[in-house]
N, CA, C and O atoms as a CHARMM CRD file, in Angstrom:
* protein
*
  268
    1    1 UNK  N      1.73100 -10.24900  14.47800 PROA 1      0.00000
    2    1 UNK  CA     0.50000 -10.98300  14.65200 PROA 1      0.00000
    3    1 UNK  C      0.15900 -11.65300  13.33200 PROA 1      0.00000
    4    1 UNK  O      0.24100 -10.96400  12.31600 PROA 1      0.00000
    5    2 UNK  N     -0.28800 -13.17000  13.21900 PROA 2      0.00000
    6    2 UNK  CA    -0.84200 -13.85800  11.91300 PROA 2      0.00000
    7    2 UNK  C     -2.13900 -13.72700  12.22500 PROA 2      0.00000
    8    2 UNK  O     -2.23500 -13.17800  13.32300 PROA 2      0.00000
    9    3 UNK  N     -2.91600 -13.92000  11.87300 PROA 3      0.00000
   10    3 UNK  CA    -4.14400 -14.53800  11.47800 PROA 3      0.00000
   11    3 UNK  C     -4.62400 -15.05900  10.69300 PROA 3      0.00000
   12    3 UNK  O     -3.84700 -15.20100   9.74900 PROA 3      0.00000
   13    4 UNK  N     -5.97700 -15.65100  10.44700 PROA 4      0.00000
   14    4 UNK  CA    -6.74100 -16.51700   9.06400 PROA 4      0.00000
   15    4 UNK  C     -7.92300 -16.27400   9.42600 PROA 4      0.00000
   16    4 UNK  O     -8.38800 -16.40800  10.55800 PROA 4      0.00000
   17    5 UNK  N     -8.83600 -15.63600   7.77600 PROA 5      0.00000
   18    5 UNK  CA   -10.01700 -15.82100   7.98500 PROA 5      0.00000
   19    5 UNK  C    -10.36800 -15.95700   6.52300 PROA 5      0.00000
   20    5 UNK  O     -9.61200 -16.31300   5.62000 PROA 5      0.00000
   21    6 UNK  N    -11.80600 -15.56800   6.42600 PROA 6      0.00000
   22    6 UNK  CA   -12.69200 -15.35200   5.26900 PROA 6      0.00000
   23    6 UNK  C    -12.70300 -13.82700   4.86700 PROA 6      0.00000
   24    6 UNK  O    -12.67800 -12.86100   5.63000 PROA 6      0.00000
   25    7 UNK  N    -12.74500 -13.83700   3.54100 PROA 7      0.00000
   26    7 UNK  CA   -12.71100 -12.35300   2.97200 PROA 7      0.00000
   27    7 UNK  C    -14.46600 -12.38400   3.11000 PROA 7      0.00000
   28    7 UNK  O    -15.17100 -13.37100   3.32600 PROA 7      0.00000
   29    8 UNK  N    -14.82100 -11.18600   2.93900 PROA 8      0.00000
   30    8 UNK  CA   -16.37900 -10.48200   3.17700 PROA 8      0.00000
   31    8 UNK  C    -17.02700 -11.22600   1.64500 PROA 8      0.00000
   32    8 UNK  O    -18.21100 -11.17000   1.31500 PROA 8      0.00000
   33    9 UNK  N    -16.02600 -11.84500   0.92500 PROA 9      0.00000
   34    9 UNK  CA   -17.15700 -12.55300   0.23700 PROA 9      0.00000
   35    9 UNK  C    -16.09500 -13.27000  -1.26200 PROA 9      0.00000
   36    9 UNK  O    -14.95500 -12.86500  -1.48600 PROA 9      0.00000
   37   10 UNK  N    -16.61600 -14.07500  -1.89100 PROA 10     0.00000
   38   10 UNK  CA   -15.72700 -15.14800  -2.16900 PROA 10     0.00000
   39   10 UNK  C    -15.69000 -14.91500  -4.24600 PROA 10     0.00000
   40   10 UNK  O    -15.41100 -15.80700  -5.04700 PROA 10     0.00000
   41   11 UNK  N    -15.95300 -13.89700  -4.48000 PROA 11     0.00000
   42   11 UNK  CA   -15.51400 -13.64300  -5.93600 PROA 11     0.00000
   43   11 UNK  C    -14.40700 -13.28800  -6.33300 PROA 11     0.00000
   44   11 UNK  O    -14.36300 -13.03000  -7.53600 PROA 11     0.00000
   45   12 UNK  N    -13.46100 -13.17300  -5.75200 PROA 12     0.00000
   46   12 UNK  CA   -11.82800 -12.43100  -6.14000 PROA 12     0.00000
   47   12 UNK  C    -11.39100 -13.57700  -7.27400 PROA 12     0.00000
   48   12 UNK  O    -11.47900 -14.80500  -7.25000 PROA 12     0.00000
   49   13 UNK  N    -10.90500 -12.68800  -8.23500 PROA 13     0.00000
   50   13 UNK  CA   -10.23900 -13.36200  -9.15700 PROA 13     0.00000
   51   13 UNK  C     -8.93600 -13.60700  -9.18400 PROA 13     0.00000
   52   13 UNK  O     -8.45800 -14.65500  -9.61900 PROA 13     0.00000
   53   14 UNK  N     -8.23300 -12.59100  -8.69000 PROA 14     0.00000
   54   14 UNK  CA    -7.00500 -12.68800  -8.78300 PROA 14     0.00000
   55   14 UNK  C     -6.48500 -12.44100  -7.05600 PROA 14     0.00000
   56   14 UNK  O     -7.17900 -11.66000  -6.40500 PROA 14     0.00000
   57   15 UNK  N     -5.47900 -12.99800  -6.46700 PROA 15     0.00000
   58   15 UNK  CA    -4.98700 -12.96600  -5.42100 PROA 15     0.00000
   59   15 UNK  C     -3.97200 -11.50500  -5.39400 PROA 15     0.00000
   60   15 UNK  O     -3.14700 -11.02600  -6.17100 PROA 15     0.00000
   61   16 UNK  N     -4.46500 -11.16000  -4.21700 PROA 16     0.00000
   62   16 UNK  CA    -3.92200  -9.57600  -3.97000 PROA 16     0.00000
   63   16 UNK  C     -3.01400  -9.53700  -2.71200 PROA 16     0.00000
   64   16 UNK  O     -3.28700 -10.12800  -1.66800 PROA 16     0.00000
   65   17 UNK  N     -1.59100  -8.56500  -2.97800 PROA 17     0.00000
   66   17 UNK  CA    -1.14900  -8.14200  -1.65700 PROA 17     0.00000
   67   17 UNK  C     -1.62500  -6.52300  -1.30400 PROA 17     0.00000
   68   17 UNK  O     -1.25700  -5.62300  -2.06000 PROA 17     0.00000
   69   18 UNK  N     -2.79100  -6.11300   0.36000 PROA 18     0.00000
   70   18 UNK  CA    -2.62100  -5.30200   0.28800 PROA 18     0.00000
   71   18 UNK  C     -1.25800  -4.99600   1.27200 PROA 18     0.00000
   72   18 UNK  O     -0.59600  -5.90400   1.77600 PROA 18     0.00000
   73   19 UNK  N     -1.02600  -3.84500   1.41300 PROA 19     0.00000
   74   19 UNK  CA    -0.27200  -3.21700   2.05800 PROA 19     0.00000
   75   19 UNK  C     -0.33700  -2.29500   3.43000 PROA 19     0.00000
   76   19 UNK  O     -0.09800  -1.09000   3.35100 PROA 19     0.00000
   77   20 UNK  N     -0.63600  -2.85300   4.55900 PROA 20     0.00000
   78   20 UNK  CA    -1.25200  -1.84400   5.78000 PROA 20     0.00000
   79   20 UNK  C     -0.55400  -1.13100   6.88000 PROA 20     0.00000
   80   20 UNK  O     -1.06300  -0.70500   7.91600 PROA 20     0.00000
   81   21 UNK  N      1.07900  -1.04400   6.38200 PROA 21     0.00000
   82   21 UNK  CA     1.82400  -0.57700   7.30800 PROA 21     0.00000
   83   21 UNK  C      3.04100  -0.62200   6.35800 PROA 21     0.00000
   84   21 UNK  O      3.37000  -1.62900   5.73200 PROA 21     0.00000
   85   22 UNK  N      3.75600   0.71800   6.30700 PROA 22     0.00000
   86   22 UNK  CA     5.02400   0.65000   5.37700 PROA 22     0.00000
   87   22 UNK  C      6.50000   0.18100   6.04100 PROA 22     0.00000
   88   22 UNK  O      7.36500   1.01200   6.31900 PROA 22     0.00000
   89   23 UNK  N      6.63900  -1.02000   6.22000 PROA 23     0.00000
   90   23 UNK  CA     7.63700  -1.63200   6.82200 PROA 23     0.00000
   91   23 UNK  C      8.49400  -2.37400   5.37000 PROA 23     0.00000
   92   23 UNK  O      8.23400  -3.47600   4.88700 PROA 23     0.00000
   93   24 UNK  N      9.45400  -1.48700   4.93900 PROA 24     0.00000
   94   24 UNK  CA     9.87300  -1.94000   3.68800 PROA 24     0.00000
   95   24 UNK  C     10.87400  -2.95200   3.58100 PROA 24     0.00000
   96   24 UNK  O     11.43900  -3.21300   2.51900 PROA 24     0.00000
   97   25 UNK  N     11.12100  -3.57500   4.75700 PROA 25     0.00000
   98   25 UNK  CA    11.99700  -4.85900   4.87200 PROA 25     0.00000
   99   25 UNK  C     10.97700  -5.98600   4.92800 PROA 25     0.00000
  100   25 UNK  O     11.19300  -7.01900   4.29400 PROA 25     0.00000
  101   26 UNK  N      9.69500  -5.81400   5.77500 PROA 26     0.00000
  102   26 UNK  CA     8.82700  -7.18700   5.21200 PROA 26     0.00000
  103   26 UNK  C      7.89100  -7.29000   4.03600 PROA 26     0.00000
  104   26 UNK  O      7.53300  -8.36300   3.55200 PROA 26     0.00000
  105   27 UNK  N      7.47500  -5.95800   3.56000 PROA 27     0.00000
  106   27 UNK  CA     7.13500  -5.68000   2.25300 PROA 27     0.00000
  107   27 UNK  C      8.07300  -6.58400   1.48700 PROA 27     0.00000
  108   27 UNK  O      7.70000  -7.73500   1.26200 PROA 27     0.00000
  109   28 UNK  N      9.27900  -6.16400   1.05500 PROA 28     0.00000
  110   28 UNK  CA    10.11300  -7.00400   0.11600 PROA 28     0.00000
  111   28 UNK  C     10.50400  -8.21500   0.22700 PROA 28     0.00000
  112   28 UNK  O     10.72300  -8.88500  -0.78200 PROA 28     0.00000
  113   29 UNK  N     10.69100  -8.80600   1.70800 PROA 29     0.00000
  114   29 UNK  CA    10.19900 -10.32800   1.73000 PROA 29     0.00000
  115   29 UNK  C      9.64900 -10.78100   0.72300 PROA 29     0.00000
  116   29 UNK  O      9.95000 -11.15300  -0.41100 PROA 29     0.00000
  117   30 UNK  N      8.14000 -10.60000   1.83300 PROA 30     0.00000
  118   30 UNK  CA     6.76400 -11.13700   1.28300 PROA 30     0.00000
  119   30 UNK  C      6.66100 -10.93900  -0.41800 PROA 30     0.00000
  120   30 UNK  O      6.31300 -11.82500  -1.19900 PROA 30     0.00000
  121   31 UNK  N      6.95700  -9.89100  -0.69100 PROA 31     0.00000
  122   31 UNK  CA     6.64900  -9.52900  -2.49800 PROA 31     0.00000
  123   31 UNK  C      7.46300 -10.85000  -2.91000 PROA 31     0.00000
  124   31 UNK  O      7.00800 -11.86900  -3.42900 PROA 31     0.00000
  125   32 UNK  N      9.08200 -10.50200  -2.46200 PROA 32     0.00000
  126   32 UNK  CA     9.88800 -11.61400  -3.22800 PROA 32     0.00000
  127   32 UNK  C      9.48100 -13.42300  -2.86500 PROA 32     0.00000
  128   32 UNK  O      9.55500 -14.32100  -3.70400 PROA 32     0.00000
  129   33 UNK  N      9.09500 -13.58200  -1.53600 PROA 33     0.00000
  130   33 UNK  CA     8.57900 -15.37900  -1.65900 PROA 33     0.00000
  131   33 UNK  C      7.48900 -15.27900  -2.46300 PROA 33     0.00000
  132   33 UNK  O      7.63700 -16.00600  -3.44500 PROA 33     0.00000
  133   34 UNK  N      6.11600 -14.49600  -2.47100 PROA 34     0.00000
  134   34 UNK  CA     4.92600 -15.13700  -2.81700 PROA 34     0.00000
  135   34 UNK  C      5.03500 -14.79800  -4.87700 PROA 34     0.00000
  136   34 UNK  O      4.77000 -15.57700  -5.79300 PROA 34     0.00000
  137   35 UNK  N      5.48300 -13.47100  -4.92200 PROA 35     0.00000
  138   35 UNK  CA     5.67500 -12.77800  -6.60500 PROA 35     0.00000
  139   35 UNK  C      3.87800 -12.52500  -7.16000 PROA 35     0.00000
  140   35 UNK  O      3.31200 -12.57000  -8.25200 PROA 35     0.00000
  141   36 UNK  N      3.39100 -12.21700  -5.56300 PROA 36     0.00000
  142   36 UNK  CA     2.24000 -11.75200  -5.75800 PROA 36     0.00000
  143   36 UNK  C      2.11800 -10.44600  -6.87100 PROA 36     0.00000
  144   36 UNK  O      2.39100  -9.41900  -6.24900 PROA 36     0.00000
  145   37 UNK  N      1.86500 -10.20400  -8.01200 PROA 37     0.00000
  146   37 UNK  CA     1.48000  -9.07000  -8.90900 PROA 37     0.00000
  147   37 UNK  C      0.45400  -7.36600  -8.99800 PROA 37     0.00000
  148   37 UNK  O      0.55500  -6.22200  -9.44300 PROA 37     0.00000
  149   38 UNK  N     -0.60300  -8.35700  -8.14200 PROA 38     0.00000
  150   38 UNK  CA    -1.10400  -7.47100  -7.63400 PROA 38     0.00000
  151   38 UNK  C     -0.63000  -6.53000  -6.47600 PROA 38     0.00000
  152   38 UNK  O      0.10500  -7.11600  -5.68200 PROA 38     0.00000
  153   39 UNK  N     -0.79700  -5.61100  -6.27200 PROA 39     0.00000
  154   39 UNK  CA    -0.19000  -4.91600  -4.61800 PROA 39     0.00000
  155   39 UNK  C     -0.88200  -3.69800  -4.69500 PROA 39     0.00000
  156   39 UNK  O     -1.10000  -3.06300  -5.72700 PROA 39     0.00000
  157   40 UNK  N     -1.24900  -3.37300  -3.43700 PROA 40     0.00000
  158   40 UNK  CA    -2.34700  -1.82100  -3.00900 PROA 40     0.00000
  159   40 UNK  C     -1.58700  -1.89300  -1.95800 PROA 40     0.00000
  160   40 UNK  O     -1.18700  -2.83200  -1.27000 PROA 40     0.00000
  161   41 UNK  N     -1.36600  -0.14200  -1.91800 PROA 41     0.00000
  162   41 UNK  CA    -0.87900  -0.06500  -0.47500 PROA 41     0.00000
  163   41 UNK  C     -2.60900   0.93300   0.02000 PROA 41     0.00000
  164   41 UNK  O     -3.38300   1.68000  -0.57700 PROA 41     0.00000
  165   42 UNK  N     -2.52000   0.43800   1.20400 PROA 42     0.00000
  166   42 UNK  CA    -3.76700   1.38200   2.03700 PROA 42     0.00000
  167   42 UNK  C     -3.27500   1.04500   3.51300 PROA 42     0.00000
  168   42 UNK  O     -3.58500   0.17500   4.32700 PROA 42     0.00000
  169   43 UNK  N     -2.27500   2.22100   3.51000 PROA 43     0.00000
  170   43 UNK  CA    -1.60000   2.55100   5.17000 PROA 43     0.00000
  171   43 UNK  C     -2.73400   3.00800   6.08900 PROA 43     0.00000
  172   43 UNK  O     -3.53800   3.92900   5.95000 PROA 43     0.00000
  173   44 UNK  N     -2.56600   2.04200   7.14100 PROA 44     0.00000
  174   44 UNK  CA    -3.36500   2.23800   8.25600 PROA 44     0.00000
  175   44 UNK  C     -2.63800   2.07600   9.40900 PROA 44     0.00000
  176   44 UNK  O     -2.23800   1.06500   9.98500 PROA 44     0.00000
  177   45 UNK  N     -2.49700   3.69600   9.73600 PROA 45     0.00000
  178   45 UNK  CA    -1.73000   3.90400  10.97600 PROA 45     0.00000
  179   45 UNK  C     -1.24900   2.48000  12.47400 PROA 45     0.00000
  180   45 UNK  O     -0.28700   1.88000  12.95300 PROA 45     0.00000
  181   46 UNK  N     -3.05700   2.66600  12.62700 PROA 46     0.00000
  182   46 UNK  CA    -3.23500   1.86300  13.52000 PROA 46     0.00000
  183   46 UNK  C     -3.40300   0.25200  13.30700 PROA 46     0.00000
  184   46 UNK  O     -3.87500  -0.42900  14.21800 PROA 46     0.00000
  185   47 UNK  N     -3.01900  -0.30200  12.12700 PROA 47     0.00000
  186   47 UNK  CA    -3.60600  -1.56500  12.36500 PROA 47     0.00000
  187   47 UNK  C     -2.64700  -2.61500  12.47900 PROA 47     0.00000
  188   47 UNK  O     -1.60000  -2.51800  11.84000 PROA 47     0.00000
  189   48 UNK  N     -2.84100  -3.51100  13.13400 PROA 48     0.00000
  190   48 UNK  CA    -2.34500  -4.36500  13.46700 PROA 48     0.00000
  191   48 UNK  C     -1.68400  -5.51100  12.31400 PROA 48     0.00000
  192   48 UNK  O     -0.98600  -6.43900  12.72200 PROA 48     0.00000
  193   49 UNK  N     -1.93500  -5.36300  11.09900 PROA 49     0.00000
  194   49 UNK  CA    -0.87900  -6.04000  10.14000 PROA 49     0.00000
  195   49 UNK  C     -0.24100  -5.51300   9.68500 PROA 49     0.00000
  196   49 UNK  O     -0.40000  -4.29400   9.62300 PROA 49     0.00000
  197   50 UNK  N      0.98300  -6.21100   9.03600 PROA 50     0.00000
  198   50 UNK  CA     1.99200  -5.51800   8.03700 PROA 50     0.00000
  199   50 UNK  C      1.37300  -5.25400   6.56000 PROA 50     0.00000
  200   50 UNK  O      1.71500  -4.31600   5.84000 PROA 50     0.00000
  201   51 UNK  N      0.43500  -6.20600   6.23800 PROA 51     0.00000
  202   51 UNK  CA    -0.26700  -6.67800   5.20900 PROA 51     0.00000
  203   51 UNK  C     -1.41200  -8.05100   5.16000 PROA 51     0.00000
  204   51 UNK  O     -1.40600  -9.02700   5.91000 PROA 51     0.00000
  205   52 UNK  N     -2.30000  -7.77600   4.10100 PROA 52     0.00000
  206   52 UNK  CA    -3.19800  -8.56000   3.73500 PROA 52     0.00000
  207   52 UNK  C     -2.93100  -9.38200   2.76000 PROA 52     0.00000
  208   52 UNK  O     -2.08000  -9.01100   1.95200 PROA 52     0.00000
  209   53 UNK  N     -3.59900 -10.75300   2.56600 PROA 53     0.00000
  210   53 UNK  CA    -3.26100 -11.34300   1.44200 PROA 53     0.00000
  211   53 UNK  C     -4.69000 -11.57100   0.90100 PROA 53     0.00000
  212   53 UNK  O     -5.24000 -12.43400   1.58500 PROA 53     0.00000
  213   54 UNK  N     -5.31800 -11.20300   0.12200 PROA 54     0.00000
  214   54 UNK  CA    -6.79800 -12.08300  -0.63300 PROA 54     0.00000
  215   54 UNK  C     -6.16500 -12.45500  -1.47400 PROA 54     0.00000
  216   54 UNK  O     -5.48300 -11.94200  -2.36100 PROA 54     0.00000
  217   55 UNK  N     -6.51300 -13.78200  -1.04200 PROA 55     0.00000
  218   55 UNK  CA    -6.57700 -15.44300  -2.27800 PROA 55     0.00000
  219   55 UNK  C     -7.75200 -15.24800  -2.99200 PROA 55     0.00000
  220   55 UNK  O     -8.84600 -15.18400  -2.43200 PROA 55     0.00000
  221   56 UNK  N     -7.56100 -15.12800  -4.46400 PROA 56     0.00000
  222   56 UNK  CA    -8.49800 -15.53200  -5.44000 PROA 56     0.00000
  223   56 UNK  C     -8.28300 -16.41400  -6.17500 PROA 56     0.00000
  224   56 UNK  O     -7.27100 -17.11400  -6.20000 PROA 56     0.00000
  225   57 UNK  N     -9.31500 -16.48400  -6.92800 PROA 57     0.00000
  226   57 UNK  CA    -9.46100 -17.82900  -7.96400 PROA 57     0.00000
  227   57 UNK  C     -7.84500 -18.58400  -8.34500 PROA 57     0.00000
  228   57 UNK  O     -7.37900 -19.72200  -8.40700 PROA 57     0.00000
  229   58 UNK  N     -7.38400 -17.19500  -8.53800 PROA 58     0.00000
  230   58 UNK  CA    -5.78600 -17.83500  -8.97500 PROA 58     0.00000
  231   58 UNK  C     -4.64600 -18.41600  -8.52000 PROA 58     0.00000
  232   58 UNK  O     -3.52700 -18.56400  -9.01000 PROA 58     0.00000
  233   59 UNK  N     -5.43100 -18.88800  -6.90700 PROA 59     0.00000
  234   59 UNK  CA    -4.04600 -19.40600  -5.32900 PROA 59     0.00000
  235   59 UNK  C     -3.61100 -20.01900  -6.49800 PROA 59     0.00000
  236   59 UNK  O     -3.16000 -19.19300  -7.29200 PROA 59     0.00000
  237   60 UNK  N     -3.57400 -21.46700  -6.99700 PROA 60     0.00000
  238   60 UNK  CA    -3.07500 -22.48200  -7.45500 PROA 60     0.00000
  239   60 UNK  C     -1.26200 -21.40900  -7.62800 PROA 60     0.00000
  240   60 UNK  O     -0.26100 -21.36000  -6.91300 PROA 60     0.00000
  241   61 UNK  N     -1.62100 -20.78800  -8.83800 PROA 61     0.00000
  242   61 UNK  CA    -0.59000 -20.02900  -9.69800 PROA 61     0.00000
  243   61 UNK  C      0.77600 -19.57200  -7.86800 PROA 61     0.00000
  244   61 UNK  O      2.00000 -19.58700  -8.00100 PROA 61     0.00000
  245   62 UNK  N      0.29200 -19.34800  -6.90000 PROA 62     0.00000
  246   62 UNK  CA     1.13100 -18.83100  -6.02800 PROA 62     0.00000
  247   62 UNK  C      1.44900 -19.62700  -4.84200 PROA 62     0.00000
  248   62 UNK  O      2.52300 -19.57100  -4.24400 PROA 62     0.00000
  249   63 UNK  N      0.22500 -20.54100  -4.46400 PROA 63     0.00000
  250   63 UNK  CA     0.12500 -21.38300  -3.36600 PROA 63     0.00000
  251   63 UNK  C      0.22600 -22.74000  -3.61100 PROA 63     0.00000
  252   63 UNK  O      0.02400 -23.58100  -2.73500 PROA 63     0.00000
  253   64 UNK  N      0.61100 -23.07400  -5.06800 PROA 64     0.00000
  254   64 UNK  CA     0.47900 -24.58500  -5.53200 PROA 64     0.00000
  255   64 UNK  C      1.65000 -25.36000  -4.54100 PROA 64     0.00000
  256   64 UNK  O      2.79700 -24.91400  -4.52800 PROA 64     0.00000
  257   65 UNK  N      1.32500 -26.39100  -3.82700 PROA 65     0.00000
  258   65 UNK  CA     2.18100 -27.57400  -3.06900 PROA 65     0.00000
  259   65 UNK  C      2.60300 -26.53000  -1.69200 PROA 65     0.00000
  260   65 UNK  O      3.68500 -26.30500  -1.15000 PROA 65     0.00000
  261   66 UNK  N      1.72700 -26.21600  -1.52800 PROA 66     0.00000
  262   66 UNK  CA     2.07200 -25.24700   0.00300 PROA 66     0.00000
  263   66 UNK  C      0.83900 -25.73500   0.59100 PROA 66     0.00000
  264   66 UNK  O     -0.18500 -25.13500   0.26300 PROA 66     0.00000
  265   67 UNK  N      0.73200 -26.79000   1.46300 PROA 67     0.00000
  266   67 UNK  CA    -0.26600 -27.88100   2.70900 PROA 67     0.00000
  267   67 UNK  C     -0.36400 -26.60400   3.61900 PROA 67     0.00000
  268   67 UNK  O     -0.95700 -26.65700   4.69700 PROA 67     0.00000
């Protein structure tokens, strides 16, 4: 499942991967395209992502020329 939304509120400084399901083949994907730095894992049995991404202040640095 993808989705897109708004984080609960818009001060993040730095762009974060969390981690919500230990699937260690799309974990290492995702780590290796984006070289997101940050990473939390907070396994949640039940939820419906593999992972979260909060974009902060710093997309440019990870998301630059990605429309």
């Amino acid at each position: 499942m993808l989705s897109f939304g708004n984080a609960d509120k818009f001060v993040y400084m730095k762009t974060v991967l969390i981690i919500r399901n230990m699937n260690p083949e799309k974990v290492e994907t995702i780590k290796k395209f984006l070289l997101i730095p940050h990473i939390y894992r907070q396994i949640k049995v039940d939820s419906l992502y593999d992972f979260v991404i909060i974009v902060g202040k710093d997309y440019k640095k990870y998301f630059n020329g990605i429309e």
